[in-house]
PLY file of the C-alpha trace (Angstrom):
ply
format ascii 1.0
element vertex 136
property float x
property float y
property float z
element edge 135
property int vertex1
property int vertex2
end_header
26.22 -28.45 -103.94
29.22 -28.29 -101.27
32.47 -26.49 -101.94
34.95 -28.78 -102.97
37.73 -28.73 -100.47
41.10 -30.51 -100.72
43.24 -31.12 -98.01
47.23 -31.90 -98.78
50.13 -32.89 -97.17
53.35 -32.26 -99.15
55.86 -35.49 -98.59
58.47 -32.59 -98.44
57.08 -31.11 -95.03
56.96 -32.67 -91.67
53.88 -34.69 -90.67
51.14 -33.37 -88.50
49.30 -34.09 -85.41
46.03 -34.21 -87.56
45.72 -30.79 -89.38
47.00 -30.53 -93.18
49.91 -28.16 -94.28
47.53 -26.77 -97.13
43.48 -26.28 -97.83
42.02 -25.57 -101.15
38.61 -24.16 -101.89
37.67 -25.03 -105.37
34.35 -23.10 -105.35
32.02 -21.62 -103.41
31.09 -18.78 -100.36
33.45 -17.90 -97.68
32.53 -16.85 -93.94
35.30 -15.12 -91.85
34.10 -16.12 -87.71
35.16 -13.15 -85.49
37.35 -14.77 -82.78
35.21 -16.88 -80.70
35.68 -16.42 -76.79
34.67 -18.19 -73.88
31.61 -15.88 -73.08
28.13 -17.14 -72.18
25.43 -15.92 -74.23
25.04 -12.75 -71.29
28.47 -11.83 -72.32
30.17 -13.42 -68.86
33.70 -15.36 -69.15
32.94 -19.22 -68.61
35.27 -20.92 -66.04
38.16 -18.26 -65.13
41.15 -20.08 -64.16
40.20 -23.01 -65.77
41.46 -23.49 -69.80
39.41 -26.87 -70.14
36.13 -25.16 -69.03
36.90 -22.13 -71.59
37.82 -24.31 -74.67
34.36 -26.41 -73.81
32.77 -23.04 -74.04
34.54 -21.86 -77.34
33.83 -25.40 -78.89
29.80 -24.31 -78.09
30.09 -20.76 -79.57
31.71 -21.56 -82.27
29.07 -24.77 -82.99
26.52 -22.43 -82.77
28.20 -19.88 -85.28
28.90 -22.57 -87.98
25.01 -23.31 -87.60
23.80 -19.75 -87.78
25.34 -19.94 -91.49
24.28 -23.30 -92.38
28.15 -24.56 -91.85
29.52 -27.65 -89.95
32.79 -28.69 -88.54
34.17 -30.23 -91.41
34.07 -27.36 -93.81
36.31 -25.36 -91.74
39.32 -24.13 -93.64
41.20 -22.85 -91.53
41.67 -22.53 -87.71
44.12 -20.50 -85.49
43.89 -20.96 -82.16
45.19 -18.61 -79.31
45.77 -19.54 -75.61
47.09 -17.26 -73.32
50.56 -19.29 -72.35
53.57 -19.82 -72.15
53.58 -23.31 -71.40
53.96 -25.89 -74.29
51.73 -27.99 -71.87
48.80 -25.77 -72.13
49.26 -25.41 -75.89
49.12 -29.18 -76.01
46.02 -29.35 -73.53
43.77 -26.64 -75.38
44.40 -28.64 -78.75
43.71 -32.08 -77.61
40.68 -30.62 -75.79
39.00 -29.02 -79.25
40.57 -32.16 -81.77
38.47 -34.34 -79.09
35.41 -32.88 -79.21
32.14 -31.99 -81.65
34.57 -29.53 -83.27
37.17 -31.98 -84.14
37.02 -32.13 -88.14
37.14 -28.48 -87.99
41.30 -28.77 -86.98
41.97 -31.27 -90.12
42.33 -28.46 -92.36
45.01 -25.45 -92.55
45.51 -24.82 -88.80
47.59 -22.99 -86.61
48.32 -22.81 -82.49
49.89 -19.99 -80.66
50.85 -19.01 -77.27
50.10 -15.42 -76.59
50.56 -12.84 -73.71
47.03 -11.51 -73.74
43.46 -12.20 -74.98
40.83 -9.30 -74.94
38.63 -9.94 -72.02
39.73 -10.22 -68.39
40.74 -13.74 -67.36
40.03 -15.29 -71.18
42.46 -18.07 -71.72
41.47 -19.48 -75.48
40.29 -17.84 -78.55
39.17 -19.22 -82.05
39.31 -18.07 -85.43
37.67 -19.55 -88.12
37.36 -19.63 -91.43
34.72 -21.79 -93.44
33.65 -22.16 -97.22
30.08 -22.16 -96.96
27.97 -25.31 -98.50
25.43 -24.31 -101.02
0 1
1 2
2 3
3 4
4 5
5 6
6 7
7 8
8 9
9 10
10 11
11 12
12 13
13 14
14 15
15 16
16 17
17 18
18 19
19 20
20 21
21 22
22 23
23 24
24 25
25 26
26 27
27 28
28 29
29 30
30 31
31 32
32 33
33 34
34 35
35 36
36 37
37 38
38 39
39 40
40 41
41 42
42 43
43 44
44 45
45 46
46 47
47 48
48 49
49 50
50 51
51 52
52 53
53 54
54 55
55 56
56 57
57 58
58 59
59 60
60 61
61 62
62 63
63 64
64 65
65 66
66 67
67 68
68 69
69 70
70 71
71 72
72 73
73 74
74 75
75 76
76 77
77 78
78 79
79 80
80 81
81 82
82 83
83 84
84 85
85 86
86 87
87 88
88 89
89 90
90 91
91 92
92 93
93 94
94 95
95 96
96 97
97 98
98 99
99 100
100 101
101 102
102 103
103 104
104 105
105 106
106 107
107 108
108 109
109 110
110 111
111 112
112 113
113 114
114 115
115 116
116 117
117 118
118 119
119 120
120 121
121 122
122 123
123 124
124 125
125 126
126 127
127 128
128 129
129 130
130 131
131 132
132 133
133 134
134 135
């Protein structure tokens, strides 16, 4: 049995680039994903300088964290994503980048981008957070 998840979009609010305004989980188990990071598996950035090259590597991590719990992309919840920017451009890139790839249905539920001054590691552009309800 899967959690039964709705996804809405309330006429009353603006439309979306693809993510829904609200999520509900009906039933069901909830995991919390600590932020995911570009890191390799040794614990070094992936691709300083270069924000594609770090989303590709978040996209991987957080794959392989939605599979360690039995989970895929599509019964994400909720997503905020943080790039370290200023620039609208960047914002724009980072999202287009993780809608496009083998994470994609993860970004059509509750989701939410931000431009921030600093990540935790040195040089780390992009950072996910996740939330998923768990499939039976």
């Amino acid at each position: 049995m899967t959690a039964n998840i709705s996804r809405i979009n309330p006429d009353q609010l603006h439309e979306t680039p693809g993510y829904h305004h609200i999520t509900v989980v009906e039933t069901g188990r909830t995991a919390y994903l600590a932020g995911q990071c570009p890191l390799d598996r040794d614990g070094s950035l992936v691709g300083p300088g270069s924000l594609e090259a770090q989303v590709d590597q978040v996209v991987v991590n957080a794959l392989a964290a939605l599979a360690a719990v039995n989970a895929q992309p599509r019964h994400v919840v909720r997503s905020v994503i943080y790039v370290r920017s200023e620039e609208r451009e960047d914002l724009g890139l980072a999202w287009h980048r993780l809608t496009a790839s083998a994470l994609g249905p993860a970004f059509t539920s509750a989701s939410t981008l931000l431009g921030v001054a600093q990540l935790g590691f040195t040089g780390q552009l992009v950072e996910l957070d996740l939330t998923v309800a768990l499939p039976d």
